[in-house]
C-alpha positions in Angstrom: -87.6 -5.6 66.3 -88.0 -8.9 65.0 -90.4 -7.2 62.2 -87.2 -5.4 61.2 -85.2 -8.4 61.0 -87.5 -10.1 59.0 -87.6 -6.6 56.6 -83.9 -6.3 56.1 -84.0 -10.8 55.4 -86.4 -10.4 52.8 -84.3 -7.6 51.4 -81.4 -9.3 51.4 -83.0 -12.3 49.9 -84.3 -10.3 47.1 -80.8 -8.7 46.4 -79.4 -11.3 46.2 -81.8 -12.9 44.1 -80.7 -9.7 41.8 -76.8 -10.3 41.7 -77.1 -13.9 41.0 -79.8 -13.7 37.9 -77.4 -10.8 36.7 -74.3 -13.1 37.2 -76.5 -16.0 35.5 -77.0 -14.1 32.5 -73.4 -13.4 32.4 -72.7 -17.3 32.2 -75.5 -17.6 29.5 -74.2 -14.9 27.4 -70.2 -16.3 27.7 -71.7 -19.7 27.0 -73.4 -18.9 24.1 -71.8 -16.2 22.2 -68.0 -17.2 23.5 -67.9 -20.5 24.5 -66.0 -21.9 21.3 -63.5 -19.1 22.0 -62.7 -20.7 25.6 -59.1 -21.9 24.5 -57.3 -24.1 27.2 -53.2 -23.2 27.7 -50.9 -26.1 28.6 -48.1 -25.3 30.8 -44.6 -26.4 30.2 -42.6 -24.5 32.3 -38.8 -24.2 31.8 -36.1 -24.8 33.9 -35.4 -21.4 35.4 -38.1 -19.0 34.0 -41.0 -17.7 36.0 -43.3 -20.2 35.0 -41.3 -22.9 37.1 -42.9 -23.2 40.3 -46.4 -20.9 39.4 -49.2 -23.2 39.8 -51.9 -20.6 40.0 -51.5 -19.9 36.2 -55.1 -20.5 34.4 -55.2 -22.5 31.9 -58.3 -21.0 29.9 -59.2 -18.0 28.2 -60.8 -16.8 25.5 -59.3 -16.1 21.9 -62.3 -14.5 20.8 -62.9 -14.4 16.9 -65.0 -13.5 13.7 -65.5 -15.3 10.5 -66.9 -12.6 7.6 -67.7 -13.3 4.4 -67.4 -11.3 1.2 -68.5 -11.9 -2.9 -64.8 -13.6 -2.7 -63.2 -14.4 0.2 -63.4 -15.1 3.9 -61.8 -13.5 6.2 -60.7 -14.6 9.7 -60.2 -12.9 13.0 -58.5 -13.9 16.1 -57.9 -11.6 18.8 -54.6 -13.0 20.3 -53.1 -9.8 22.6 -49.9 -10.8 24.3 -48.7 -13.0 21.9 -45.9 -12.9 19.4 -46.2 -13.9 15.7 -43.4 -16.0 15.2 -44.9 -18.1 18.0 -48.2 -18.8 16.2 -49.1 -20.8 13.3 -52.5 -20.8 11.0 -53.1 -24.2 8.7 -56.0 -24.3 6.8 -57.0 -27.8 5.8 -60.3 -28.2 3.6 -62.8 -25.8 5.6 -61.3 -25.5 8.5 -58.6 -23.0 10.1 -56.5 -24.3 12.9 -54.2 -21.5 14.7 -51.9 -22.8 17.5 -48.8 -21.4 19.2 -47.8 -20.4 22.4 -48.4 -17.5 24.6 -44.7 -17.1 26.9 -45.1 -15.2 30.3 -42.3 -12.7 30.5 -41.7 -11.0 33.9 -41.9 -7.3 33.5 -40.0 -6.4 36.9 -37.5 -8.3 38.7 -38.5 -8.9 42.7 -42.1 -8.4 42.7 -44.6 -10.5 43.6 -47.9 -11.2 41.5 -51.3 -10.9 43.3 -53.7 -11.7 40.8 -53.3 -13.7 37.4 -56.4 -14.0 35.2 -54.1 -14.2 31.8 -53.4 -17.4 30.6 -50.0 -18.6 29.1 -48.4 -21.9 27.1 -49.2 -23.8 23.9 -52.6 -23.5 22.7 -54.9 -24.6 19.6 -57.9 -22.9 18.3 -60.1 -24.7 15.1 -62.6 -22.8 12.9 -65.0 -24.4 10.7 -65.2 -22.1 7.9 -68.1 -21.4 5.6 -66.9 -22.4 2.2 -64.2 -24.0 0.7 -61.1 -21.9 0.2 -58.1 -21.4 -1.8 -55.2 -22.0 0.8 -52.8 -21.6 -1.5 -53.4 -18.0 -1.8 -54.3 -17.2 1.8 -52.6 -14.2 3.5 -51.9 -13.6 7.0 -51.3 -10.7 9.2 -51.1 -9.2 12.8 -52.0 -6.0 14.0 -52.7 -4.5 17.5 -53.1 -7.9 19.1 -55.5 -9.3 16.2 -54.8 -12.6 13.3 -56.6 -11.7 10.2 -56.8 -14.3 7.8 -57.7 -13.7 4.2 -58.9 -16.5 2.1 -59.9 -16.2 -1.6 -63.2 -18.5 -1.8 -62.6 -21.6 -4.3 -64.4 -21.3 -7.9 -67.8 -22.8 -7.6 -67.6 -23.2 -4.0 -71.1 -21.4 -3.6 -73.3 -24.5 -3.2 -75.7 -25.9 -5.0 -79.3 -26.8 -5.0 -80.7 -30.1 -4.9 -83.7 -31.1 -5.4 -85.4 -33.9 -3.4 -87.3 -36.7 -4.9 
């Protein structure tokens, strides 16, 4: 009996040692491929909406995004579901993008009660370095299907150069 108990401890042990190395990798991978896109919300809750006395809101999540680069432009992509154009804005200031705006919780039904809340809400900033310098002038913005796309025309001569060290 107590051989048995020992069997099904070591199992456990082992199992366990399974979910958390699994759930550590999960960390790792966020960390590293996602962990600029962790955005943090503030909440400003107005008088007499739903936000006014929820404290269990989070205040992170991720606004997950992809910088390409063609012959001549860049091209920026923010995933952004749930939120409403007119409450964003995109500034592009040398080589860098900055998108902020604000993310307002809406009650879909009246009288029910919310068990879980993983989405985030309230005023939020995101800022992307971008690869080369840009004409801002002639960027263009859009949003589809819960996605920003950015399109930047890349600046005459903005390829680099070479320098040679002495």
């Amino acid at each position: 009996m107590l051989e048995s108990l020992k069997e099904a401890g070591r199992h456990l042990e082992r199992g366990l040692g399974r979910a958390w190395e699994s759930l550590s990798e999960g960390w790792r991978e966020l960390l590293s491929r996602s962990g600029n896109a962790l955005t943090r919300f503030e909440h400003r809750p107005e008088k007499g909406t739903l936000q006014e006395g929820v404290m269990d809101l989070p205040r992170w999540s991720l606004l997950a995004s992809e910088i390409e680069e063609t012959g001549d432009e860049v091209v920026v992509r923010i995933e952004a579901p749930g939120l409403q154009k007119a409450d964003c804005q995109v500034v592009i200031e040398d080589n860098l993008l900055r998108m902020s705006g604000e993310k307002r919780m809406e009650r879909v039904t009246d009288g029910s009660t919310y068990h879980m809340m993983e989405r985030a809400y309230g005023a939020f900033h995101r800022t992307l370095t971008l690869p080369r310098s840009v004409d801002a002038d002639r960027a263009v913005a859009s949003y589809d299907n819960g996605v920003f796309t950015v399109r930047m025309p890349k600046k005459a001569g903005s390829s680099g150069r070479t320098v040679t060290i002495s």
